[in-house]
C-alpha positions in Angstrom: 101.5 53.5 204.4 104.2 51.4 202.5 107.7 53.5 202.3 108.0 52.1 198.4 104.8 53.6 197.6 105.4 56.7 198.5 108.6 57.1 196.3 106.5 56.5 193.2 103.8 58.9 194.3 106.0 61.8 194.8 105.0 64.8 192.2 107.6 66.2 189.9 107.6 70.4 190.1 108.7 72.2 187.1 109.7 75.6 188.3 110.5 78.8 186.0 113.5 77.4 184.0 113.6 74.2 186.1 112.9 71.8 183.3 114.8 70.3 180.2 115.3 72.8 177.7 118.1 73.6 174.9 120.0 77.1 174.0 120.9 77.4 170.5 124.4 79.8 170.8 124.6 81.8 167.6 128.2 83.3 167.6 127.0 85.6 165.0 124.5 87.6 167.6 127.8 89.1 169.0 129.0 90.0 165.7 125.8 92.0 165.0 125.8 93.4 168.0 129.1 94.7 167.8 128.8 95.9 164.6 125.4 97.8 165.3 127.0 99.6 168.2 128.8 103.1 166.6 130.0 101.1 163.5 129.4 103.5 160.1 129.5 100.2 157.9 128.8 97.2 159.7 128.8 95.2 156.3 132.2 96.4 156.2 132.5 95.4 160.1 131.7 91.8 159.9 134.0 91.5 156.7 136.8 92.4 159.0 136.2 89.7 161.4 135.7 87.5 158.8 139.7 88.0 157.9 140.6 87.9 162.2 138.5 88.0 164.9 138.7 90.6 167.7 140.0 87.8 170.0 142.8 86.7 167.3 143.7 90.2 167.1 143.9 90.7 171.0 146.0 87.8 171.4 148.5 89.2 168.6 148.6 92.5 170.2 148.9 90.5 173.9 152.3 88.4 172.0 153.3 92.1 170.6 153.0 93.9 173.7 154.6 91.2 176.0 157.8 90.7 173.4 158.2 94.3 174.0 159.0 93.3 177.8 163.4 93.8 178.2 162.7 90.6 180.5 161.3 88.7 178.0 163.0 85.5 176.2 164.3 85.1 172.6 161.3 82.4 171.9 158.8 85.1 172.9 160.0 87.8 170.9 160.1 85.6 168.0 156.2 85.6 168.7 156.2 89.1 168.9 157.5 89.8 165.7 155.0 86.9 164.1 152.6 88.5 165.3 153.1 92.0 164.9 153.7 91.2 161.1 150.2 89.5 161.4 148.7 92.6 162.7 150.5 94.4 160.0 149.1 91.7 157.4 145.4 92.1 159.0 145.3 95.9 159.0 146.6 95.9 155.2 143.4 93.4 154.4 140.8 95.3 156.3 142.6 99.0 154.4 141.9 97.2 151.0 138.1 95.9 152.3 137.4 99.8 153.1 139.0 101.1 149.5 137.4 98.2 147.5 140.8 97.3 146.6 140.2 95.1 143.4 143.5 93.0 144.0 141.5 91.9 147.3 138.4 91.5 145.9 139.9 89.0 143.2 141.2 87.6 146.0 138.3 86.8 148.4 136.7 85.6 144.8 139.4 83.4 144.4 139.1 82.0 147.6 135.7 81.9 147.9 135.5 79.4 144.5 138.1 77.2 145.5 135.9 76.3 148.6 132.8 76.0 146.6 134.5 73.2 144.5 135.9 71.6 147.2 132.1 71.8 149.0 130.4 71.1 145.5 131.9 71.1 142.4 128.8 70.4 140.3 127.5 74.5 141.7 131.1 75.3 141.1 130.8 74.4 137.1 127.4 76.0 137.1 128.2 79.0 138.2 132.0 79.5 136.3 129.4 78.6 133.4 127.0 81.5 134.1 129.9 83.8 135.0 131.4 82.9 131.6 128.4 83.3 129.7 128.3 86.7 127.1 125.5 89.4 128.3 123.1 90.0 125.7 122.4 93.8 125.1 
């Protein structure tokens, strides 16, 4: 037999997983996980790691923890103190999330519309229009 016509003949064999295929990676799957597991709210849950994730907040407490070091150089306890004060920032946004605080409700609210006019400003009008708009009794 010819050797070039055997290279053309040669089957393909898909195996289990051996072909193409595409993963779509929600990141939000580990948020709902997390906040299923023992979590009494976990509305209230992903709200929180809307404001810092859990790996933001490790890494502050990692900065924290390693300014605390006597070994460790002015420019890393600089960090330290950033970040504790971030901590201390985070913890005071996720107190007012669990009271309802209505400073921090205003606030997300405030934040929340200057994005949507950014995004689209014609949904933005509509809906400062129906917000606006006198309830009928």
């Amino acid at each position: 037999m010819i050797p070039w016509m055997w290279i053309s003949y040669a089957p393909t064999y898909r195996f289990p997983w051996g072909g193409d295929w595409a993963q779509q990676v929600d990141t939000n799957t580990v948020v709902d996980a997390l906040a299923r597991e023992g979590s009494s709210d976990p509305q209230l849950e992903r709200e929180a790691i809307g404001i810092a994730s859990y790996g933001r907040q490790l890494g502050w407490i990692t900065e924290v923890l390693l300014a605390q070091d006597t070994s460790a150089d002015r420019a890393t306890q600089v960090q330290g103190d950033q970040s504790l004060d971030n901590l201390r920032e985070t913890r005071a946004r996720i107190q007012a999330l669990k009271h309802d605080d209505p400073t921090a409700l205003a606030a997300a609210a405030a934040t929340a519309l200057a994005k949507l006019q950014q995004v689209d400003p014609s949904a933005h009008a509509k809906l400062l229009a129906r917000v606006s708009r006198p309830k009928k009794v």
